[in-house]
N, C-alpha and C positions, 0 to 999 in steps of 0.2 A: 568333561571327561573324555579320556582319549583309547579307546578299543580297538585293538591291535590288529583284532581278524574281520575276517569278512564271512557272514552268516552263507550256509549253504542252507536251502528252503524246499522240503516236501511237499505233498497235499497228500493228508493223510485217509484215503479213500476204503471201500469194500464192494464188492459186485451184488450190493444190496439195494432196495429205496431208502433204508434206514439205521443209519448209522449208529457214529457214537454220543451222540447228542440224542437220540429217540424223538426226533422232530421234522418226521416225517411228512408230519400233517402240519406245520406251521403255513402260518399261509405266505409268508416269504419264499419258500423253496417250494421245488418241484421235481420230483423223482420221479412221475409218473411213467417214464419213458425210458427209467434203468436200464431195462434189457437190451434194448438198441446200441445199435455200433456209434449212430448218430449221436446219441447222450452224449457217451464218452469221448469223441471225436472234436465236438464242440467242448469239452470241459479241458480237453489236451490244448487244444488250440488257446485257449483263452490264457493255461498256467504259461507253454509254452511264451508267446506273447509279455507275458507280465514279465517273463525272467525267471521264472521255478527251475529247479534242479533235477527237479526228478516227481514221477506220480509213483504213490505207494500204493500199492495195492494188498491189504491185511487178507486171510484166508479165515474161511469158516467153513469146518467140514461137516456141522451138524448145525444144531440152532440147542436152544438153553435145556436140559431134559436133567431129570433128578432121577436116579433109577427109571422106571416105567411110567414115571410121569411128568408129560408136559404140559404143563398149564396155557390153558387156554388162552392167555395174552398174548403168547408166544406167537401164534397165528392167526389172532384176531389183531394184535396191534404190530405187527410185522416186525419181531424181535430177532434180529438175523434171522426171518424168514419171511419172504424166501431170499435164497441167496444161490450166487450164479458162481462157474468157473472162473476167477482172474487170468490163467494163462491166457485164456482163450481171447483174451481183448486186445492182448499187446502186438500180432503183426499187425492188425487192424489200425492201432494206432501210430504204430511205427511207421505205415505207409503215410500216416496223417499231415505228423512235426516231423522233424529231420535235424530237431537240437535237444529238446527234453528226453533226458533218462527214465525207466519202468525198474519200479523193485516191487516183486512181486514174492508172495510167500508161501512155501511150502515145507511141510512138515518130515523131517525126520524120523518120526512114529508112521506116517499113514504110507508114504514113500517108498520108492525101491528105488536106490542108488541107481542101476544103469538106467534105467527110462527117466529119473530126474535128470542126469549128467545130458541126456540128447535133448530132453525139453530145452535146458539150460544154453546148450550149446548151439541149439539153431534160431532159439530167439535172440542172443548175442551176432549169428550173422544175420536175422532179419533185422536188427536195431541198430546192425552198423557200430557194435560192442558198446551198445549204452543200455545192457539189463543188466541187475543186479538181484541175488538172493534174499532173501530175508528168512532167515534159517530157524526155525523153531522145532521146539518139540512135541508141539499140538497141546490147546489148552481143553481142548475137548475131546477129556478123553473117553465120556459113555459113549459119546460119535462111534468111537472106534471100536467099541466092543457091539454097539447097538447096530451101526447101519456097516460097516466094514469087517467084520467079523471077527476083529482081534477076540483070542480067548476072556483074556483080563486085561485089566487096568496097569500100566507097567509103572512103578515105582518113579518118581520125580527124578530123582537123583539116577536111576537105571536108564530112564530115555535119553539122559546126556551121556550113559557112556555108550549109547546107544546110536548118538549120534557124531560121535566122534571119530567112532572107528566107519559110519556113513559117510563124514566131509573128507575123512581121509580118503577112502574110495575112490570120491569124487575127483577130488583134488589129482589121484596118480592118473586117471582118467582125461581127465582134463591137459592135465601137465607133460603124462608120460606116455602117453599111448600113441602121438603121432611126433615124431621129431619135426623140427621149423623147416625145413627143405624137403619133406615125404611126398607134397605134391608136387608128381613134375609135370604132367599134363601137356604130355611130347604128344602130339599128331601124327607123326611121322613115324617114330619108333612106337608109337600104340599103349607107352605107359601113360595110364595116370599118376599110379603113385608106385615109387619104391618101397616095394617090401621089408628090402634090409631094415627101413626106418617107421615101419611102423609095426608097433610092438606089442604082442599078448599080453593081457593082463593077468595075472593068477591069484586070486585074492580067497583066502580060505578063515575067516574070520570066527566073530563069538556070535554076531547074526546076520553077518551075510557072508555068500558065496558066490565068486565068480571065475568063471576061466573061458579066456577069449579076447576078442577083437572091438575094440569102442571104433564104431562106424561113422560118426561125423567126423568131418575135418574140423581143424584147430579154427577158431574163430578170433575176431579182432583183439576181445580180451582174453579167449582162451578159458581163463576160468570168470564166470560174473564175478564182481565186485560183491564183497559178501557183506551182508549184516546182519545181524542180531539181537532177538528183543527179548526183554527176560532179566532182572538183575535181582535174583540169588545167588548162592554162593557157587553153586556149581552152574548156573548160567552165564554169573561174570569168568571162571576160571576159564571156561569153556571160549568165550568172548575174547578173553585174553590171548589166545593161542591164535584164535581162526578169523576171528573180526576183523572186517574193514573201518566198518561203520555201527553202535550201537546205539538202537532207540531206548530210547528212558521216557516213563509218565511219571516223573515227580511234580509235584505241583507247591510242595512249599521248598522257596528258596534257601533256605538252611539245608536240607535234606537233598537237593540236586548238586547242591557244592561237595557234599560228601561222596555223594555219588561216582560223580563225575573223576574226581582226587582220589576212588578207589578204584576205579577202573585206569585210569593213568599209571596208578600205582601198579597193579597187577601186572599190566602191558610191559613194565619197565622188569618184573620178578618173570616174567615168560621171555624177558631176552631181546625185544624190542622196544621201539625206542617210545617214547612218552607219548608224542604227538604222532603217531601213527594210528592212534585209534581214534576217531571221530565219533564223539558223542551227538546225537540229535536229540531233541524233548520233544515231547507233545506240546502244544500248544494251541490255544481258542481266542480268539480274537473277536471280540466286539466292539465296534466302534459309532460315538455318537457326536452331535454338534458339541453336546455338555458331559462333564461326566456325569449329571445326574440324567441324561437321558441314557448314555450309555450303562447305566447301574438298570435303568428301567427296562432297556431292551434284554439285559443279563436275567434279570428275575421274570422277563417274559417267556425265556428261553429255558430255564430251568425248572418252568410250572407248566412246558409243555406237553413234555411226557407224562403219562397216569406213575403213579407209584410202584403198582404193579407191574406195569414193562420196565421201570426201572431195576427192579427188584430181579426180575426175569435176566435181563442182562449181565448182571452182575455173579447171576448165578451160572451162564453161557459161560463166562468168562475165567470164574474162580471154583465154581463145581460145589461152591457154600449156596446153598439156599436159604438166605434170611428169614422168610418166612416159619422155618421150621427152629428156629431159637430165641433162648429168651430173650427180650427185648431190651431187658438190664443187663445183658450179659457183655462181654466185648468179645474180641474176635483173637486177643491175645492165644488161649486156649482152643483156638480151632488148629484143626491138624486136614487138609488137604493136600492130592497128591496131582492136582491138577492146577491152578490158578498161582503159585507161592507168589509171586509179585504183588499182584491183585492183591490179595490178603494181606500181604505185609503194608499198604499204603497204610492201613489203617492201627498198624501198630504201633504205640511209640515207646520206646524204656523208657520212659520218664513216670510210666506208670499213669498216663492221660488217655488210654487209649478210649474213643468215645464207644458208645454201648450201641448194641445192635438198632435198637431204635432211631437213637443219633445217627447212627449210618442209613437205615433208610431211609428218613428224612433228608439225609442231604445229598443221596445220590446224585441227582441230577447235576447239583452243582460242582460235584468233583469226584464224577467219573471224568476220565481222558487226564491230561498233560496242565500243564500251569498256568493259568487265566488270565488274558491282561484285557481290562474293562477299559476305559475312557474315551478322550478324545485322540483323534491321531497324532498330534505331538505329544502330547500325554500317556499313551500308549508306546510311541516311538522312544520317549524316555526312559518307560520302564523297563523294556527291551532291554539298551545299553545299560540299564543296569545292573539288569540280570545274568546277563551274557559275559559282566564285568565282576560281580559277584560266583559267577559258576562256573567260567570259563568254557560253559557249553558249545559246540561247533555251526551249531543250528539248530530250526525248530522242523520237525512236522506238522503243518497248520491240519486243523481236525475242522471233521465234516460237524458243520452246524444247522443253519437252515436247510443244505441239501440241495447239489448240482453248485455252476458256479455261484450262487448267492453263499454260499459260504466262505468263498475268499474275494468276493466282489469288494468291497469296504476296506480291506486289508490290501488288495491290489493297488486301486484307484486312490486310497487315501494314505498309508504309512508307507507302501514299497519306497514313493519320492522320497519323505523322508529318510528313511531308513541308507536309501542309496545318499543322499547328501551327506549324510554324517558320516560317510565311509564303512556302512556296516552292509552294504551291498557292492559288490562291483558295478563299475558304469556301466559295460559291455558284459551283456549276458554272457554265462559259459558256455564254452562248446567243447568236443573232445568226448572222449568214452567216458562212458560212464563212472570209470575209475580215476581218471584225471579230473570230473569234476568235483569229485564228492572228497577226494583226498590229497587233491593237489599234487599226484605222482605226475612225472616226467614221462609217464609211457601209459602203455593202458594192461601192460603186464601186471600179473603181481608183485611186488618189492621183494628183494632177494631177502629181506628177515621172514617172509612169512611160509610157513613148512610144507603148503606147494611148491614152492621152487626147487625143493631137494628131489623132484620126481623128476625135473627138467632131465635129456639127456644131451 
């Protein structure tokens, strides 16, 4: 079999000990030393190194809470809690590597437009234009009502239009508020910049207000590289217009190929072109001598978590608390305004959807992205299968054991592979952020996406 592309590769992280696997205590890994710059410093070094593309950095602005109650797993078994700032790691590590890209996320609910746009814009010149957004709309939304003080809960479908008219903000900010020749930084004459060319913004919106002056200069990409994680309906339309890049957890390959072909689709109904949008998956890699040993280290790994942190996270995640339904029931008839992805994994028209019990039961093994168990050519096969089946762009590898022992195995034993059969480049990427992850010619935005119309 012959696959056309060449995979771009995440590491799909959190500024936690305990990720998306809840195997924090396995005794393979070792998070003890999360909070350190050093942690992170070595885990950069080691992706950097391999050939990764970029570290992800997911955001948690609260930890799992159901109205006024949090269940005591949450902080006894460390269920995104606790959990630290992501921005705050990336000069640190930018000083580290000098080729690996940071996409770091933040939310469009918790967020205000100008202090995101200068976070944005001066980690792009601390990273030499290799960070990128990862743009959501917060899935935790008691967070926001409980510890940030929002009034209410703002409607699914409302925080996208909510943040729409926020990217665009961003975006005239980004694109329009300094023209490419504003710095002239004459010594002699005593300008720094020309006025003429740098331009007031006046933005009078449905929930934001602005009028004034964006005070960073334009940096190497000017706007981060954007992505997007979220695939409902008004998450992919959304995706379609503003996306660079979209994360997807599908886990069964029928369902990622649809995916995948409607997000293609859309991108092509919003006026650009097919392959402009770069799809990534989650994905979890275990690898053993046999596949029945790697089958063994898989159920070792998915009975590591108690049931209750599992439960707990899923409920951080999708705002459904399993525990509070019946256990014959399915999830078809759930209605939340917080997790719609999450909940939708577990739905299928076919009228099979399994029952809440069924779902508890099998958290472990299919929370995150799409599972590939064996041996490393065996594993390396599945891959190009998959890749060939979904036409996906890349994966997000997900935190497992915790620290680098979660992509140690997948480094050291499939990357070779994977680069032999042409599904990796020989020579590691370099270039912005933007030119890695989409193969643009420049580290601008592409004149189809609706930042450039702020250009002047």
């Amino acid at each position: 079999m012959t696959v056309s592309k060449q995979l771009v590769l995440g590491a799909f992280e959190e500024f936690t000990p305990n990720f998306i696997s809840n195997a924090w205590h396995h005794p393979r890994g070792d998070t003890s030393d999360f909070a350190t710059l050093e942690f992170w410093q070595s885990l950069a070094r080691e992706l950097d190194a391999a050939g990764f593309d970029f570290l992800f950095l997911a955001e948690a602005l609260g930890y799992p809470m159901h109205g006024n109650d949090v269940p005591e797993v949450v902080i006894r078994e460390a269920v995104q809690f606790p959990v630290h700032d992501p921005m705050t790691l990336i000069s640190g590590l930018a000083a580290t590597v000098d080729r690996i890209g940071f996409v770091v996320t933040a939310s469009t609910t918790a967020q205000q437009p100008y202090l995101n746009a200068r976070s944005f814009t001066s980690l792009d010149h601390l990273t030499k234009g290799r960070i990128g957004w990862n743009i959501v709309t917060s899935d935790q939304q008691e967070a926001l009502t409980k510890l940030l003080g929002h009034r209410s809960i703002t409607p699914h479908d409302e925080r996208y239009r909510r943040a729409t008219e926020f990217v665009e903000l961003e975006l005239e900010l980004w694109e329009g508020a300094w023209e490419d020749d504003a710095v002239v930084y004459d010594k002699v004459a005593k300008v720094f910049a020309d006025p003429a060319k740098v331009h007031r913004i006046v933005h009078h919106g449905e929930y934001f207000d602005l009028d004034g002056y964006f005070p960073a200069i334009p940096s190497p990409q000017r706007t981060p590289t954007l992505l997007q994680a979220g695939t409902s309906s008004a998450g992919t339309d959304f995706a379609a217009r503003f996306a660079e890049c979209v994360f997807t957890q599908d886990r069964e390959w029928d369902r990622a190929a649809a995916t995948v072909a409607m997000l293609r689709s859309k991108a092509v109904a919003a006026g650009r072109p097919a392959d402009s949008l770069k799809v990534i998956n989650g994905a979890s890699f275990i690898i053993g001598q046999t596949d029945a040993e790697a089958r063994a280290l898989r159920e070792e790994l998915n009975h590591t978590p108690t049931r209750a942190a599992a439960a707990a996270l899923f409920m951080g995640w999708s705002g459904v608390d399993l525990g509070r339904l019946d256990p014959d029931a399915t999830l078809d008839d759930v209605s939340t305004e917080v997790g719609h992805t999450m909940v939708d994994l577990w739905r299928r028209p076919d009228g099979q959807s399994p029952t809440v019990g069924e779902v508890l039961d099998s958290l472990p093994s299919t929370i995150g992205g799409v599972k590939f168990t064996g041996t490393a050519e065996g594993v390396a096969a599945q891959i190009e299968d998959f890749v060939e089946r979904t036409d996906v762009d890349g994966f997000l590898v997900e935190f497992t054991y915790g620290g680098v022992e979660s992509y140690r195995d997948f480094i050291d034993q499939v990357m070779p592979i994977l680069r032999s059969r042409g599904l990796l480049p020989e020579q590691h990427r370099r270039g912005s952020l933007r030119e890695m992850l989409t193969g643009s010619a420049g580290s601008r935005l592409p004149d189809w996406h609706p930042g450039a119309s702020y250009r002047h």
